[in-house]
N, C-alpha and C positions, 0 to 999 in steps of 0.2 A: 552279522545281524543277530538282534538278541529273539531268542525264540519262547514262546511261552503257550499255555493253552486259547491264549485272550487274544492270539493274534495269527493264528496256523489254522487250518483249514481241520472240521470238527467231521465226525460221523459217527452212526449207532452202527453195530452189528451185534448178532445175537440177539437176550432177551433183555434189552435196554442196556446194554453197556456201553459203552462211549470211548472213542480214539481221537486225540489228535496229529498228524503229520507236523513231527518238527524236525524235519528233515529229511528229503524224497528225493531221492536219484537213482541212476540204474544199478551203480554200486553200495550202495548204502539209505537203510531206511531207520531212521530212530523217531518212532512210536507212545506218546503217553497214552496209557488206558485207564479204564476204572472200571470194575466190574461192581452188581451190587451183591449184596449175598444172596446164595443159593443158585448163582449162573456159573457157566461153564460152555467153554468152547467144543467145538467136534474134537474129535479125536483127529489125527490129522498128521503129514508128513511134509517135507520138501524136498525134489531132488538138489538144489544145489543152496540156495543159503543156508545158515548157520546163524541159529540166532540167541543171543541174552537176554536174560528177564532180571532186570533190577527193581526188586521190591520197594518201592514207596511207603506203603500204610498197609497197613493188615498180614496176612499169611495165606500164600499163595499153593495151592495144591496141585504137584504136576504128576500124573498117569504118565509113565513113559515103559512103555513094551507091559511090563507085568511087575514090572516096583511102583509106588508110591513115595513122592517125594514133599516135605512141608516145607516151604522158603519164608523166611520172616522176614517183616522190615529192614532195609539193613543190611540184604545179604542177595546174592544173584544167583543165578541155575543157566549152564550152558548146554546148548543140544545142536547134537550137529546134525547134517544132512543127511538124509533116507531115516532118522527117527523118528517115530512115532510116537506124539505127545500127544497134552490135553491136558490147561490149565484150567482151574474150577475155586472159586470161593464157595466154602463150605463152612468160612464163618458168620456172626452175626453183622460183622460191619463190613463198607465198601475196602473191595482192594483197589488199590493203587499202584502200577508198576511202568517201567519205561522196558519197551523191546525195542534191539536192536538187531537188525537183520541184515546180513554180508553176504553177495548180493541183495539188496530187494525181494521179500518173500511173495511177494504183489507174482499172482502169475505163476508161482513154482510152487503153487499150495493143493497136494493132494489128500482128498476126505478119506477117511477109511470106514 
């Protein structure tokens, strides 16, 4: 089945950012988002998935433990399990990125 944002089940979280589910099972969740600038997720961990962030459009800002990392269009950032992230657009325009989570992050998402 061909998947896109125009045809998969849509949601907000945060401060108006947007997901859609293109692809939802207990082993495997792949994710389109879009943040706009100046948003940012909690800080946050999982015990057991592992998941990728492939940048679409913009530069992606990841807090992981006490580095700072910049992801650009083009290019991906992997985090494994019991780490503690936090993606944030801190530039002028929408980010755009696909995550992909091994198990299902749905459920195994702890706030810090």
């Amino acid at each position: 089945m061909i998947r896109d944002i125009s045809n998969t089940q849509h949601y907000q979280w945060g401060d108006a950012c947007d997901g859609w589910h293109l692809v939802e099972s207990e082993t495997l969740s792949v994710i389109q988002e879009k943040m706009p600038s100046g948003t940012s997720e909690s800080a946050h961990y999982h015990h057991k998935a592992q998941q990728f962030f492939y940048i679409l459009k913009g530069i992606a800002t990841f807090d992981v433990g006490d580095q700072r990392h910049y992801v650009a269009a083009g290019k991906g950032f992997h985090i494994l399990p019991e780490v503690k992230h936090q993606i944030s657009n801190l530039e002028e325009h929408d980010l755009e990125f696909i995550v992909v989570s091994e198990p299902k992050s749905h459920g195994d998402r702890i706030n810090t």
